[in-house]
C-alpha positions in Angstrom: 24.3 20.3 -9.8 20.4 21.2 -9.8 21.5 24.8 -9.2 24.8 25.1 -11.4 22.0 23.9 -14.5 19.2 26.5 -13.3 21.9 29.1 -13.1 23.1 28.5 -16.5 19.9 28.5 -17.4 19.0 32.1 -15.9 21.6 33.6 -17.4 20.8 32.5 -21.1 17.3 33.4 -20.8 18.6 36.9 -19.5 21.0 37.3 -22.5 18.5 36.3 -25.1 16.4 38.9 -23.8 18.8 41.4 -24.0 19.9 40.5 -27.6 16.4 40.7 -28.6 16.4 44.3 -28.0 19.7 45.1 -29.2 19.0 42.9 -32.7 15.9 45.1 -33.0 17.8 48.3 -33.0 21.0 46.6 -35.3 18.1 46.2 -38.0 16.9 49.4 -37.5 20.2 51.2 -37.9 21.0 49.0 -40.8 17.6 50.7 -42.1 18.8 53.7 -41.7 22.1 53.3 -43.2 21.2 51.8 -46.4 18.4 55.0 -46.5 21.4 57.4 -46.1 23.9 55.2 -49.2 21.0 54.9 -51.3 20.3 59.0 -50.8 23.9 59.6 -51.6 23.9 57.0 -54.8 20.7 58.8 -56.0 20.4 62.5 -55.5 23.7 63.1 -55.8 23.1 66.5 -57.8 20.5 67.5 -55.4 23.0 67.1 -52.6 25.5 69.0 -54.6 23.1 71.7 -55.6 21.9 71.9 -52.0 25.5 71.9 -50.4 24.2 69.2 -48.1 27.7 67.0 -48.2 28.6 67.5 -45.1 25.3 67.1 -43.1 25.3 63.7 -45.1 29.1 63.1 -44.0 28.2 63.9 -40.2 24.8 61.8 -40.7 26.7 58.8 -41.7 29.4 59.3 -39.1 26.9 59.4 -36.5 24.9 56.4 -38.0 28.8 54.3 -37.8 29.3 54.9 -34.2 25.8 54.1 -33.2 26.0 51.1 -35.3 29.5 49.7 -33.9 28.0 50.8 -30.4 25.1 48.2 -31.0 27.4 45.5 -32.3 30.1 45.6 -29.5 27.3 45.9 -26.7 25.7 42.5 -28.6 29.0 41.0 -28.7 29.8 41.7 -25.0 26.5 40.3 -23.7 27.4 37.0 -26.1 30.7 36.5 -24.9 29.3 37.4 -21.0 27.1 34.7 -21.5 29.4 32.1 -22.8 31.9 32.9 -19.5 29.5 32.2 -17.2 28.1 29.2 -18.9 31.7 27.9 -19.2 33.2 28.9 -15.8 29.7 27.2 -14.4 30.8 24.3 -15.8 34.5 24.4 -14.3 33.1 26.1 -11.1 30.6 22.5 -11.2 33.2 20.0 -11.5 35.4 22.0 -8.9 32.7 21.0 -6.3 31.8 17.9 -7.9 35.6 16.6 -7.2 35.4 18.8 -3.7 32.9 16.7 -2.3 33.4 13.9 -3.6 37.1 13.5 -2.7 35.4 14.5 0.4 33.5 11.5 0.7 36.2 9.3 -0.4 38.2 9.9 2.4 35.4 9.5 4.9 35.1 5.7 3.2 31.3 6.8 2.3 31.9 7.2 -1.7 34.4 5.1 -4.1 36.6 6.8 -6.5 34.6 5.1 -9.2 31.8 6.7 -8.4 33.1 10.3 -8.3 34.7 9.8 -11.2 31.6 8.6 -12.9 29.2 10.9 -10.8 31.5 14.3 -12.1 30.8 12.9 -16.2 27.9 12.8 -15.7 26.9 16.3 -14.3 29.6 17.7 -17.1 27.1 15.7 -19.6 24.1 17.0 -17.8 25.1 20.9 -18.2 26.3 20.8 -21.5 23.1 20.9 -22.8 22.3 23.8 -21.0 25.3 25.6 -21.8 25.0 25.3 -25.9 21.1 26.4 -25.2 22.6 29.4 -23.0 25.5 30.1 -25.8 22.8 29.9 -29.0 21.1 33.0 -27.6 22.2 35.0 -30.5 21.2 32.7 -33.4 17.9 32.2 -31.7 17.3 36.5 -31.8 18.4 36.7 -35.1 16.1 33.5 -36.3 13.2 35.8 -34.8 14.0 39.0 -36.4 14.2 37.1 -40.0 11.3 35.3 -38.8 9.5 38.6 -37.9 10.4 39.9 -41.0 9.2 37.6 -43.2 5.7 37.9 -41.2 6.1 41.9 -42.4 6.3 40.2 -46.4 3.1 38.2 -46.0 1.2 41.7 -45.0 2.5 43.4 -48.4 -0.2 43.2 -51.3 0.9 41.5 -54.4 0.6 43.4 -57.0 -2.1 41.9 -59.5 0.1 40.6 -62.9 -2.9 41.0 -65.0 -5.6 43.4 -66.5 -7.2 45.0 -69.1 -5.7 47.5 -71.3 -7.1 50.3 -73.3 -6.5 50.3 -77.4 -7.3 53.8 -78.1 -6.6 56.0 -74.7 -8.4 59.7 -74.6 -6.9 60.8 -71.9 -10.4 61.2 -69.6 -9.6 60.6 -65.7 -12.0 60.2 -62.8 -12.0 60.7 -59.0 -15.0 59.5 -57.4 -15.5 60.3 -54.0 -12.3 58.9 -53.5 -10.5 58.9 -50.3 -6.7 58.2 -49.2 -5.7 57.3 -45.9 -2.0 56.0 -45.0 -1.9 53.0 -42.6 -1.4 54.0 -39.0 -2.7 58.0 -39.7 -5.6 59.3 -38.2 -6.3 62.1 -40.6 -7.1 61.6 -44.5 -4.8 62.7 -46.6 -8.1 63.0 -49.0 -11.7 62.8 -48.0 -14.7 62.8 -50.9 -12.4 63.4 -53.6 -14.6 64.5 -57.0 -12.4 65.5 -60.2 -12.9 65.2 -64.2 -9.6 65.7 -66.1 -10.8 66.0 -69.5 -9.0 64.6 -72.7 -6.6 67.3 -73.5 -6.9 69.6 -70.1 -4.0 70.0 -68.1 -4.2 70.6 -64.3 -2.0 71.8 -62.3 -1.8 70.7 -58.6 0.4 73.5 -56.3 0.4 73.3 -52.2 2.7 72.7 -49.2 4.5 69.9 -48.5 2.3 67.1 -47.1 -0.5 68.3 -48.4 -1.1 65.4 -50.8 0.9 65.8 -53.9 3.0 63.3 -53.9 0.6 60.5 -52.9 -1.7 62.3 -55.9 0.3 61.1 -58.3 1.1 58.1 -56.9 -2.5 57.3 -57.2 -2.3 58.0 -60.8 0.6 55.9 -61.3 -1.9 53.0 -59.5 1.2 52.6 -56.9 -1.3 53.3 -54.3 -5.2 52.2 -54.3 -7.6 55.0 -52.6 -8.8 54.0 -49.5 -12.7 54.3 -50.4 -13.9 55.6 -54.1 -12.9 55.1 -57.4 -10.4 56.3 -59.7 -11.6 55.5 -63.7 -9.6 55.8 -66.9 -11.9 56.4 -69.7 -14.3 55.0 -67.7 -13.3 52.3 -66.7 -11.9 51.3 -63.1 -7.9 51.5 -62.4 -8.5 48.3 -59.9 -8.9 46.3 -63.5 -5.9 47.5 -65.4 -2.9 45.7 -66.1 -0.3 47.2 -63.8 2.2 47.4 -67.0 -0.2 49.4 -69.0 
């Protein structure tokens, strides 16, 4: 019986290990999914413009088979895992009966106590079993679980600030720098620029060279990584988010 339980027991651990991984990448290609519907709800004249239907089309097709890939390998390691754990316990009261009918003849065991001795090792294993067979809603606990942990690292945005009554228009860099989180190289390093009220600058270069995230630090969607940004003086940091 001690070997039928540690058996059972193996093989769960081994399938929750596996569905770990495969969980991992079901959430990642769920990702990547909902990136590819919400590029097709959103730039829909760009794509149209830039006659990229059909690479979308094959992107997506490729993204479904991957996808149904990952969920019938998940669902074939499940149901593996509930065969064994179920033939286990057949195989165990097989042998239970086996030697105890065994015994019975030999006049060394009563048929009470087989009878009894086979409910309980059914009652024993079954524990075992529903821990073996809950692999699945133990992975995808973790991944929610895992994900939430992601939330707590997120910023909350600061609901309150000062706001300027009469704006001029006069915006600051000061030996600001921008670095994104897991990069080795700055996207901006000792920034120093005055946009005057009324000027108008115009910011050209590759892509990747910092545009984008520019503006974004503008907008106050992004905070520099070292220095300051000031809005008529005074520093974005203490601006109302709204404003």
């Amino acid at each position: 019986m001690i070997c039928f339980i540690v058996g059972v027991f193996l093989v769960g651990l081994i399938g929750h290990r596996k569905m770990q991984g495969m969980a991992q990448n079901i959430q990642q290609a769920s990702a990547d999914g909902s990136a590819l519907m919400g590029t097709a709800t959103r730039e829909a004249d760009m794509i149209r413009s830039f006659n990229a239907g059909s690479y979308l089309q094959d992107a997506w097709y490729k993204h479904i088979t991957a996808a149904q890939k990952m969920r019938r390998d998940m669902s074939g390691v499940q149901g593996m895992v509930q065969t064994v754990t179920q033939s286990a316990m057949a195989l165990m009261s097989v042998a239970v009966v086996a030697v105890g009918a065994t015994l019975v003849v030999m006049g060394q065991m009563d048929v009470g106590v087989m009878i009894g001795g086979n409910i309980l090792a059914v009652r024993a294993l079954q524990p075992v079993t529903k821990l073996a067979q809950l692999g699945s809603a133990f992975v995808k606990a973790r991944e929610a679980l895992d994900m939430f942990k992601k939330f707590e690292h997120v910023e909350a945005e600061a609901e309150i600030g000062s706001t300027i009554t009469n704006y001029t228009g006069r915006i600051e860099f000061r030996d600001a720098a921008f670095t994104y989180p897991k990069s080795k190289l700055p996207i901006f390093e000792q920034l120093n620029l005055t946009i005057d009220t009324g000027q108008v600058l115009v910011v050209i270069g590759n892509n990747g060279m910092g545009k984008s995230t520019f503006a974004r630090l503008l907008l106050g969607l992004v905070e520099p990584t070292r220095g300051q940004i000031l809005v008529d003086g005074l520093d974005m940091k203490q601006l109302a988010p709204a404003w």
